[in-house]
C-alpha positions as protocol buffer text, in pm:
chain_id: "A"
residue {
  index: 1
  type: UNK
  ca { x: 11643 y: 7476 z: 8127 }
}
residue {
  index: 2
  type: UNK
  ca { x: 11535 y: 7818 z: 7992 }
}
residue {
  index: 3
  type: UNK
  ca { x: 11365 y: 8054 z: 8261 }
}
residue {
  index: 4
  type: UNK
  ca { x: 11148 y: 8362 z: 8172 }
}
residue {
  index: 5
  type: UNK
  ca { x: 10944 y: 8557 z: 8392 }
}
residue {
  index: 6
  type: UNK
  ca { x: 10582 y: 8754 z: 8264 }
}
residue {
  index: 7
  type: UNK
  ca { x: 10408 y: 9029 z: 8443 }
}
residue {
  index: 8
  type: UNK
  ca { x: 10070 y: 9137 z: 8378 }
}
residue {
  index: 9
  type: UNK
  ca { x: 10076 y: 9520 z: 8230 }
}
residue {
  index: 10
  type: UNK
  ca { x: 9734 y: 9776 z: 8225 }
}
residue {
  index: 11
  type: UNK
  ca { x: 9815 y: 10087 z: 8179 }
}
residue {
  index: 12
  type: UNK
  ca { x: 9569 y: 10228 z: 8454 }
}
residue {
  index: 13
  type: UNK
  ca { x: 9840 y: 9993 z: 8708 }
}
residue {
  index: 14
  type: UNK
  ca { x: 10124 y: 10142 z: 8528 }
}
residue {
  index: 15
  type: UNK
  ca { x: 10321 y: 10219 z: 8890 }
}
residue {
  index: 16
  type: UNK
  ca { x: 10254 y: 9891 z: 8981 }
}
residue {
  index: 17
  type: UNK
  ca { x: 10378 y: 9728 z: 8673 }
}
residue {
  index: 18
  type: UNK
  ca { x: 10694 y: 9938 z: 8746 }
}
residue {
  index: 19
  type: UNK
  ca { x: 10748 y: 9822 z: 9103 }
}
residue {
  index: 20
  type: UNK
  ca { x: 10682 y: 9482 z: 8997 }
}
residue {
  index: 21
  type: UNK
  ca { x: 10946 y: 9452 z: 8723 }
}
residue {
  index: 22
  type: UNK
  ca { x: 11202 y: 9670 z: 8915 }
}
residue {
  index: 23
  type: UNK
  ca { x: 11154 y: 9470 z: 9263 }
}
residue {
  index: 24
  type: UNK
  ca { x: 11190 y: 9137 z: 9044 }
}
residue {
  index: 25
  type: UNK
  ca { x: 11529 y: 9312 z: 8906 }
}
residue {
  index: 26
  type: UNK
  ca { x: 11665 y: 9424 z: 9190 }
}
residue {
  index: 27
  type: UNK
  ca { x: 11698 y: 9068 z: 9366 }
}
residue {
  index: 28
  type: UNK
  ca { x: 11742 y: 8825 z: 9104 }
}
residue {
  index: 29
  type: UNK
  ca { x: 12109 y: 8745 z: 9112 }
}
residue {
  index: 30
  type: UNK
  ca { x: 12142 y: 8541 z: 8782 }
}
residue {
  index: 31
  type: UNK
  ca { x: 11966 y: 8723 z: 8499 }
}
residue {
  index: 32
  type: UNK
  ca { x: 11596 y: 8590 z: 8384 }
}
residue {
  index: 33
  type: UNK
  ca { x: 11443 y: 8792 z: 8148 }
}
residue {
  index: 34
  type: UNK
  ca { x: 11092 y: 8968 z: 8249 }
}
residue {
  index: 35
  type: UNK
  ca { x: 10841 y: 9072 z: 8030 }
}
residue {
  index: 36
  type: UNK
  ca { x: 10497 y: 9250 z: 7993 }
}
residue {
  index: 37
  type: UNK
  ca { x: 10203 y: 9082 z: 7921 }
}
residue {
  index: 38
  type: UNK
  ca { x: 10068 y: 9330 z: 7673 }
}
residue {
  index: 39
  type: UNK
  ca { x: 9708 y: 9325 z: 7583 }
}
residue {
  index: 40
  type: UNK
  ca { x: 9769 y: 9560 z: 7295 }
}
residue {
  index: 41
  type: UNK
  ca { x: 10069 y: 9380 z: 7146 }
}
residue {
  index: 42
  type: UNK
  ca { x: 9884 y: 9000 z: 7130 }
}
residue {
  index: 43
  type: UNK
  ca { x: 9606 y: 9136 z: 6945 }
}
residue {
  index: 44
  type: UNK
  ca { x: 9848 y: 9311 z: 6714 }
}
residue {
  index: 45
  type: UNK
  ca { x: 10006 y: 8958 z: 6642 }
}
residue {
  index: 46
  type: UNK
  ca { x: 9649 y: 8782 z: 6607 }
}
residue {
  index: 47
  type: UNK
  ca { x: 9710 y: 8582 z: 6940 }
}
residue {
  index: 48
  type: UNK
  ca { x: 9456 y: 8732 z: 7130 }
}
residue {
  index: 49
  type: UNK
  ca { x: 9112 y: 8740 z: 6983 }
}
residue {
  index: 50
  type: UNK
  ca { x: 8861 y: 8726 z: 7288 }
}
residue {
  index: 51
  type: UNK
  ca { x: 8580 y: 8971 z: 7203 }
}
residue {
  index: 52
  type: UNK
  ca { x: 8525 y: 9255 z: 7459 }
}
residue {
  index: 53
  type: UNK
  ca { x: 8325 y: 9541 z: 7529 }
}
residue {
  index: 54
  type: UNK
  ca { x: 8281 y: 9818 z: 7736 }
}
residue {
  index: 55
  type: UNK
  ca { x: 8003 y: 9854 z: 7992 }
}
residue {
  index: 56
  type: UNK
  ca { x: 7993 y: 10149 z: 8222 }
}
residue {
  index: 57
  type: UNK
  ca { x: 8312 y: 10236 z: 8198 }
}
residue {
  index: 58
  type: UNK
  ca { x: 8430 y: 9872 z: 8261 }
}
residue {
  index: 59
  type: UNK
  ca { x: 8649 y: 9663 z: 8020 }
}
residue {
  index: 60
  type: UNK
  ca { x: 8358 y: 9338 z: 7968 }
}
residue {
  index: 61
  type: UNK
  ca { x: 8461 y: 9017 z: 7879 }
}
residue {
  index: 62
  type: UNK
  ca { x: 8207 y: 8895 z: 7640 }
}
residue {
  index: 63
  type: UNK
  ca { x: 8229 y: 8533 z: 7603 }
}
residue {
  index: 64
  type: UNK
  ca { x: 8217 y: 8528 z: 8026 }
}
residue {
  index: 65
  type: UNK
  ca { x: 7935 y: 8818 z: 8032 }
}
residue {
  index: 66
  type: UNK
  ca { x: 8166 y: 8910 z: 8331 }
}
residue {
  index: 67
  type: UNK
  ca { x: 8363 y: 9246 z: 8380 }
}
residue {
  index: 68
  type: UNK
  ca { x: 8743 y: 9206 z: 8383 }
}
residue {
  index: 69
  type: UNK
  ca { x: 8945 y: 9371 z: 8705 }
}
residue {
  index: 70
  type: UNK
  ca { x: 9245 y: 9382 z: 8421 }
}
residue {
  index: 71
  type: UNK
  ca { x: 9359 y: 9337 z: 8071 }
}
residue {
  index: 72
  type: UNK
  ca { x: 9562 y: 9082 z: 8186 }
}
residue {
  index: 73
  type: UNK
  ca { x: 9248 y: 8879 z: 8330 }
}
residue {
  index: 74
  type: UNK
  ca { x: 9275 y: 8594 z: 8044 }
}
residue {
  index: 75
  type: UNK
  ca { x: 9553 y: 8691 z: 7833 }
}
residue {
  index: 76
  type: UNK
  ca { x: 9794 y: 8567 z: 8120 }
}
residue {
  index: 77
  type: UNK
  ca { x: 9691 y: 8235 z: 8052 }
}
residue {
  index: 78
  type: UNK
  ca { x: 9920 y: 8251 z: 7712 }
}
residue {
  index: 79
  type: UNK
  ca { x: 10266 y: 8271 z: 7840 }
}
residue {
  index: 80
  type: UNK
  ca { x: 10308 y: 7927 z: 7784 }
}
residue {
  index: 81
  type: UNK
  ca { x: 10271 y: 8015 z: 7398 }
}
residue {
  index: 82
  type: UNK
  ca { x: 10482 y: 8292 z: 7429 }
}
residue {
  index: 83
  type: UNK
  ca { x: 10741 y: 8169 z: 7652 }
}
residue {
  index: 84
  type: UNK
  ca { x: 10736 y: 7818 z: 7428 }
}
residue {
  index: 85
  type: UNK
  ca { x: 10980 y: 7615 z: 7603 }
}
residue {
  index: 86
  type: UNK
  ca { x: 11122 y: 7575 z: 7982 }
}
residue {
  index: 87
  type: UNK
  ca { x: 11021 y: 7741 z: 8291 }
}
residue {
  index: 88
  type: UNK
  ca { x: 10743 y: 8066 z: 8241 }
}
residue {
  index: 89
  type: UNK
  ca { x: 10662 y: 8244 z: 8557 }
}
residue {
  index: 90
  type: UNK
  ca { x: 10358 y: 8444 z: 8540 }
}
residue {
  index: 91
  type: UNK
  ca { x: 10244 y: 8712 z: 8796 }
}
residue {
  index: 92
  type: UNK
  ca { x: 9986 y: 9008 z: 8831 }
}
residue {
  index: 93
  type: UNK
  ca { x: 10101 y: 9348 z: 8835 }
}
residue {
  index: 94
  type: UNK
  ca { x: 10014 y: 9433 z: 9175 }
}
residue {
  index: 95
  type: UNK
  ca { x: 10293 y: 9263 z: 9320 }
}
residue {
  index: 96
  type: UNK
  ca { x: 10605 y: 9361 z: 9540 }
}
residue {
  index: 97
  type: UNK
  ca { x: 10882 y: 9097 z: 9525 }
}
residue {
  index: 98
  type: UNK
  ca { x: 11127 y: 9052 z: 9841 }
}
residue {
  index: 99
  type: UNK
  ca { x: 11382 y: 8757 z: 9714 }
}
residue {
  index: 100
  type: UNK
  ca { x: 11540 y: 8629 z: 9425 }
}
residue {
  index: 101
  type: UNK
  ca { x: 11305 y: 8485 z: 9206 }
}
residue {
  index: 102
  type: UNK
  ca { x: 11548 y: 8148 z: 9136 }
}
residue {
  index: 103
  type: UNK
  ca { x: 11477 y: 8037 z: 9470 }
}
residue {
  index: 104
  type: UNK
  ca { x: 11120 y: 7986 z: 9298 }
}
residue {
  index: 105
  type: UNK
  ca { x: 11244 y: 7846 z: 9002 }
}
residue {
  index: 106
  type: UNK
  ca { x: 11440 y: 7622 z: 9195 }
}
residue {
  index: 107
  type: UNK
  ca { x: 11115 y: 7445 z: 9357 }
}
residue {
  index: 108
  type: UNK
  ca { x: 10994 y: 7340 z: 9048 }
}
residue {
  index: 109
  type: UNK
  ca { x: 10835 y: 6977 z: 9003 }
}
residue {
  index: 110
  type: UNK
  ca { x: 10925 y: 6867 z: 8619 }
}
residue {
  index: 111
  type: UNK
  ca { x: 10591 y: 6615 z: 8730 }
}
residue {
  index: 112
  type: UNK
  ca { x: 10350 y: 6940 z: 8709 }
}
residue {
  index: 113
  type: UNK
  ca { x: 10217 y: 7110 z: 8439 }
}
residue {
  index: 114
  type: UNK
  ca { x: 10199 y: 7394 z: 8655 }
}
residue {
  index: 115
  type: UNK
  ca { x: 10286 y: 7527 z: 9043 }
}
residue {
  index: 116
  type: UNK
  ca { x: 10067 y: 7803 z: 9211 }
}
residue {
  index: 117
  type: UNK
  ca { x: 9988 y: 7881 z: 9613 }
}
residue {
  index: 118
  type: UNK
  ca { x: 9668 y: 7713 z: 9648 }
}
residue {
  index: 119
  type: UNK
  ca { x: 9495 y: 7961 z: 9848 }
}
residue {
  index: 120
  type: UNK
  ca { x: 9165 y: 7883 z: 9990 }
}
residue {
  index: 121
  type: UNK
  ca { x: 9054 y: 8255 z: 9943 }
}
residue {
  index: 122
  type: UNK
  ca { x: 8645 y: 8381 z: 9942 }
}
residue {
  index: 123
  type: UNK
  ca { x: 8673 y: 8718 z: 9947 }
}
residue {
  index: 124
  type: UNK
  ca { x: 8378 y: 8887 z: 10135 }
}
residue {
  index: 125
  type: UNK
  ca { x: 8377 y: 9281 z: 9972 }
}
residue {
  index: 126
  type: UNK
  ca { x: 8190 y: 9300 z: 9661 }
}
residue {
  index: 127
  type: UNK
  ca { x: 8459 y: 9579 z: 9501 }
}
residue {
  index: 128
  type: UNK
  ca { x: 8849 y: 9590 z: 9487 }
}
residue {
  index: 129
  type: UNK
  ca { x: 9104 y: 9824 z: 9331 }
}
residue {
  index: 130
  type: UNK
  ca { x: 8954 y: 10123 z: 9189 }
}
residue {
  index: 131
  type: UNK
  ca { x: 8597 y: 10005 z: 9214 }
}
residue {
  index: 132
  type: UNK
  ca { x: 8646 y: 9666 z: 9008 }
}
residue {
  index: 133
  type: UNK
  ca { x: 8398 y: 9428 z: 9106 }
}
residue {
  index: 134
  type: UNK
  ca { x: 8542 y: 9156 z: 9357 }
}
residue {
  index: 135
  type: UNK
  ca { x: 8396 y: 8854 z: 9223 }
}
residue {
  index: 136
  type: UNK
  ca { x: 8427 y: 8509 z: 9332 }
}
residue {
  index: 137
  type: UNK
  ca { x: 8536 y: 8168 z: 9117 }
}
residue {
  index: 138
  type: UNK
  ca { x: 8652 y: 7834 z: 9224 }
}
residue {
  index: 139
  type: UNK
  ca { x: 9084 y: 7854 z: 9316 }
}
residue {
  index: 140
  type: UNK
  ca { x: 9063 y: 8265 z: 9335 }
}
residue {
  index: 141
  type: UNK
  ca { x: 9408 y: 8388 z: 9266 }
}
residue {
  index: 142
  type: UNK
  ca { x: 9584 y: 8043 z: 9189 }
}
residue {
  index: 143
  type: UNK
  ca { x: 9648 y: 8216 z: 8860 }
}
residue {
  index: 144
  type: UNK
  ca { x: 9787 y: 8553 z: 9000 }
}
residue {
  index: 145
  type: UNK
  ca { x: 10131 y: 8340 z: 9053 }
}
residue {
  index: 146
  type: UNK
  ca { x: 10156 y: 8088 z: 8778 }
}
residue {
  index: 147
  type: UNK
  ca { x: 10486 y: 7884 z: 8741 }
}
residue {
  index: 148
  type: UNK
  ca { x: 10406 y: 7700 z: 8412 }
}
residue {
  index: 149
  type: UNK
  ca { x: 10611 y: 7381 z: 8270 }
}
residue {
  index: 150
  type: UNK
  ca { x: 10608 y: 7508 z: 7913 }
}
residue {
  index: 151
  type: UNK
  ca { x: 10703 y: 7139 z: 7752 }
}
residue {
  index: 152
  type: UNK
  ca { x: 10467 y: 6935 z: 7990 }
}
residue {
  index: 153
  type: UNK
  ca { x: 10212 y: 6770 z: 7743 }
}
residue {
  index: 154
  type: UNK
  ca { x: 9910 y: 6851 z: 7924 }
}
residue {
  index: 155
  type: UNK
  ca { x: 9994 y: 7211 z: 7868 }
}
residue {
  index: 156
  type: UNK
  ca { x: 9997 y: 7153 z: 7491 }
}
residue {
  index: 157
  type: UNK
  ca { x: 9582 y: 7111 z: 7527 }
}
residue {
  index: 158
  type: UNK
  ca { x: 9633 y: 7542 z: 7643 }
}
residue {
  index: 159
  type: UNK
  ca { x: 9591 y: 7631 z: 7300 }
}
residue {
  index: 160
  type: UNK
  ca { x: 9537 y: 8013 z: 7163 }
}
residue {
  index: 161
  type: UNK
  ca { x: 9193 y: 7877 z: 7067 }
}
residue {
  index: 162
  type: UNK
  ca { x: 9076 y: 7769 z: 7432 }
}
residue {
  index: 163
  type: UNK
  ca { x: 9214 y: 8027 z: 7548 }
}
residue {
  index: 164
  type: UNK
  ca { x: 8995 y: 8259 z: 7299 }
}
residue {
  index: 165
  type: UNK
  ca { x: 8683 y: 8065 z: 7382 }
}
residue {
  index: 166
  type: UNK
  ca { x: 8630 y: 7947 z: 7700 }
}
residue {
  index: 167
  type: UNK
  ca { x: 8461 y: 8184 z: 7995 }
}
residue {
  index: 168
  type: UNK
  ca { x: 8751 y: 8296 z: 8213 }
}
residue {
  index: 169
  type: UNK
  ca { x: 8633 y: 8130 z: 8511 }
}
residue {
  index: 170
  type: UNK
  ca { x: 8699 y: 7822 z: 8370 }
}
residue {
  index: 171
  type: UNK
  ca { x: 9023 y: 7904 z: 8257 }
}
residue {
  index: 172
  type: UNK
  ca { x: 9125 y: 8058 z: 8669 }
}
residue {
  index: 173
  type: UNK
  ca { x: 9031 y: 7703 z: 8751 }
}
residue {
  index: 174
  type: UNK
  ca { x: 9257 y: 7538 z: 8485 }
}
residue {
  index: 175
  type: UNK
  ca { x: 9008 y: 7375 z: 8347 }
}
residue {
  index: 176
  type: UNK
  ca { x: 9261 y: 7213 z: 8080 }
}
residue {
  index: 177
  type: UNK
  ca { x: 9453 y: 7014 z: 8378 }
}
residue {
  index: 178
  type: UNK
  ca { x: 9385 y: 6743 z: 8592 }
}
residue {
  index: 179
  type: UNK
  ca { x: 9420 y: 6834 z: 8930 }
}
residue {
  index: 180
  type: UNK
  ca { x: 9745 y: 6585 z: 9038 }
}
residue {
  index: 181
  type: UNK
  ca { x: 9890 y: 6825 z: 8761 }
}
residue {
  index: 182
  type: UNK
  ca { x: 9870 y: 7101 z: 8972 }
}
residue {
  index: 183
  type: UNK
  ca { x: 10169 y: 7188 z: 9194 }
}
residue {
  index: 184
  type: UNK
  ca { x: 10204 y: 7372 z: 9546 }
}
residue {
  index: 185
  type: UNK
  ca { x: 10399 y: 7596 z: 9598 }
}
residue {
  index: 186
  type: UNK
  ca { x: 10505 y: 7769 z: 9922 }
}
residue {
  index: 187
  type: UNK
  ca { x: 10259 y: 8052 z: 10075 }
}
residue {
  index: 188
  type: UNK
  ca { x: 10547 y: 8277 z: 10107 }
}
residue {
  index: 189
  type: UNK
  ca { x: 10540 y: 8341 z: 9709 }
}
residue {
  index: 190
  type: UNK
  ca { x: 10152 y: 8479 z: 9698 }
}
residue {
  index: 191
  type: UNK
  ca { x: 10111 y: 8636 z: 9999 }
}
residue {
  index: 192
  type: UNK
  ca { x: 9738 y: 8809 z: 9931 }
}
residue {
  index: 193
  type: UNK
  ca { x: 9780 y: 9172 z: 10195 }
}
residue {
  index: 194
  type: UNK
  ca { x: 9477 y: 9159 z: 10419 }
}
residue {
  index: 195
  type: UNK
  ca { x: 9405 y: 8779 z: 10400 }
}
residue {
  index: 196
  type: UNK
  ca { x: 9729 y: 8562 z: 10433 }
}
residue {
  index: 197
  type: UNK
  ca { x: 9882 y: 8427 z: 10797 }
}
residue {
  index: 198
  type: UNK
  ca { x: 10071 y: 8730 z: 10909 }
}
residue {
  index: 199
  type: UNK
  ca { x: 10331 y: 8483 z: 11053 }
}
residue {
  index: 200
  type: UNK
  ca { x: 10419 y: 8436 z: 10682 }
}
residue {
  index: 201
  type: UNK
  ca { x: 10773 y: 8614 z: 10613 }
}
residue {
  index: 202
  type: UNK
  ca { x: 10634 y: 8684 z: 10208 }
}
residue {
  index: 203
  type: UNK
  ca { x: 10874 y: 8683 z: 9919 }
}
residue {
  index: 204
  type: UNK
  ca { x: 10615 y: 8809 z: 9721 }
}
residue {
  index: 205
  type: UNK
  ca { x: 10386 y: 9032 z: 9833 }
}
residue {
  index: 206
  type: UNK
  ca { x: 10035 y: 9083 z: 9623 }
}
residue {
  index: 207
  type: UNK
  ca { x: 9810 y: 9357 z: 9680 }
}
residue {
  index: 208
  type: UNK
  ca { x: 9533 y: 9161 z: 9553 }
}
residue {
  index: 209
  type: UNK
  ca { x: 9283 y: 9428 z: 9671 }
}
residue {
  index: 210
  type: UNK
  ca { x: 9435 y: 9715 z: 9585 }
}
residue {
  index: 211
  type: UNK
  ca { x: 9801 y: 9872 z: 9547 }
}
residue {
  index: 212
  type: UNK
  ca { x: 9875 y: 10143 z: 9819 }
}
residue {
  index: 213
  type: UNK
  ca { x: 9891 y: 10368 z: 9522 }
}
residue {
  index: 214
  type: UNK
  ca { x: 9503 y: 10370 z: 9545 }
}
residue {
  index: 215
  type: UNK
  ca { x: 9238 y: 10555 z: 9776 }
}
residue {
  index: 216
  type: UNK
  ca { x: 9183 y: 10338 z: 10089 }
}
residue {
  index: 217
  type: UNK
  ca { x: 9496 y: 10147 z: 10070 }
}
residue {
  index: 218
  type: UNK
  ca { x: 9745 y: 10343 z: 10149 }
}
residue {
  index: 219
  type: UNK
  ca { x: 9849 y: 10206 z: 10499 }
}
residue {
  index: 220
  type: UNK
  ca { x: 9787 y: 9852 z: 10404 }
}
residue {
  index: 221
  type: UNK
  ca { x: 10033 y: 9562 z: 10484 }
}
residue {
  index: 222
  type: UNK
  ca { x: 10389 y: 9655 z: 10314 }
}
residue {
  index: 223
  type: UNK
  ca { x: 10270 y: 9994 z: 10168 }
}
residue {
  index: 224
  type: UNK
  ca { x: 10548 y: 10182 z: 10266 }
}
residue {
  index: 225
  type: UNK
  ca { x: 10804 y: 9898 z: 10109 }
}
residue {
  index: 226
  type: UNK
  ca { x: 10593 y: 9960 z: 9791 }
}
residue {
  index: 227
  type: UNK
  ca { x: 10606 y: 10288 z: 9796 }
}
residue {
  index: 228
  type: UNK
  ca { x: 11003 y: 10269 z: 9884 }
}
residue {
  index: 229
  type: UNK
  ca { x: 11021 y: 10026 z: 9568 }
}
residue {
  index: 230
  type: UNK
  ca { x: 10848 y: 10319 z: 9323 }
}
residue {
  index: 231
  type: UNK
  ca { x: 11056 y: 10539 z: 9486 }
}
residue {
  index: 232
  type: UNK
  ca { x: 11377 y: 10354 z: 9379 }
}
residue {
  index: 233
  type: UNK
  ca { x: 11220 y: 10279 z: 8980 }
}
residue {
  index: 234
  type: UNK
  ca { x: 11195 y: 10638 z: 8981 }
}
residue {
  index: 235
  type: UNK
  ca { x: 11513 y: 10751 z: 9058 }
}
């Protein structure tokens, strides 16, 4: 079955677009391609049509009247389109990946429509990042590790139009699936820094609150295998 894998690109998180994609290279054995999730190039193609604003110096999702932490905050939810058949792995920029991506792939229910870590997260900071407000919705960060069944039917209701219309919180929440459509997968492939079991042996790290490439993270769980993994894209 065909296999592609999606990462989340803003250009303010360029780096950690960079150690994303490179750290998913690195270890994948058998070639999957990876791609950005481009916020630019879906509204070029007339995919993307969400209206948004700018409010003190924040990109503002208008149909949510909520600010939006990334460009990628509800365009994510269209890989299935783009992907259109098989296996689409979504994740978030600010991830470091530590195994071979296949393993993932490899856990896969056909039965789901799609497979996240169902973390049981409440953040208690009201900022993250570079001074994006934290904010707080029903299965927070589900969606920053999507594995989606593109030909499952009850991902055929995840049209271009819901996703154009409906507030983003609803869409985090899946709001077009019944919840026995919603997979587990292990811990170990969203490990949030800062909030996960430390026991946990991650193979994918997510620096959901900030990357150590920003002011107050820098010695955060894994920063220096981050920083290692830039180190490497660079060269």
């Amino acid at each position: 079955m065909k296999q592609s894998i999606w990462v989340g690109f803003d250009p303010r998180e360029a780096d950690a677009f960079a150690v994303a994609r490179h750290s998913i290279n690195r270890h994948l054995i058998t070639p999957i391609p990876v791609r950005g999730v481009v916020l630019t190039d879906l509204r070029t193609g007339g995919l993307y049509t969400r209206p948004t604003s700018r409010k003190d110096g924040r990109l503002w999702d208008d149909i949510s009247d909520a600010p939006m932490s990334t460009e990628f905050a509800c365009s994510r939810f269209m890989v299935p389109r783009l992907a259109k058949t098989g296996w689409a792995l979504f994740i978030d920029a600010d991830m470091l990946v530590r195994r071979d991506l296949l393993a993932l792939f490899k856990s896969a229910d056909s039965d789901k429509a799609v497979m996240v870590v169902k973390h049981d997260h409440q953040p208690t900071a009201t900022t993250k990042m570079d001074g994006q407000a934290q904010t707080r919705y029903p299965r927070k960060n589900w969606s920053s590790v999507m594995l989606f069944n593109c030909d499952h039917p009850a991902n055929q209701k995840l049209t271009p139009e819901l996703v154009n219309s409906v507030p983003g919180r609803d869409l985090h929440a899946f709001c077009w699936l019944k919840d026995e459509e919603i997979g587990a997968l292990d811990p170990k492939w969203n490990y949030l820094v800062g909030h996960s079991d430390p026991a946990i042996d991650p193979a994918i790290v997510h620096f959901t609150d900030g990357t150590p490439a920003m002011a107050g993270y820098e010695d955060c769980e894994y920063a220096d295998e981050w920083r290692a993994e830039l180190a490497r894209w660079a060269a």
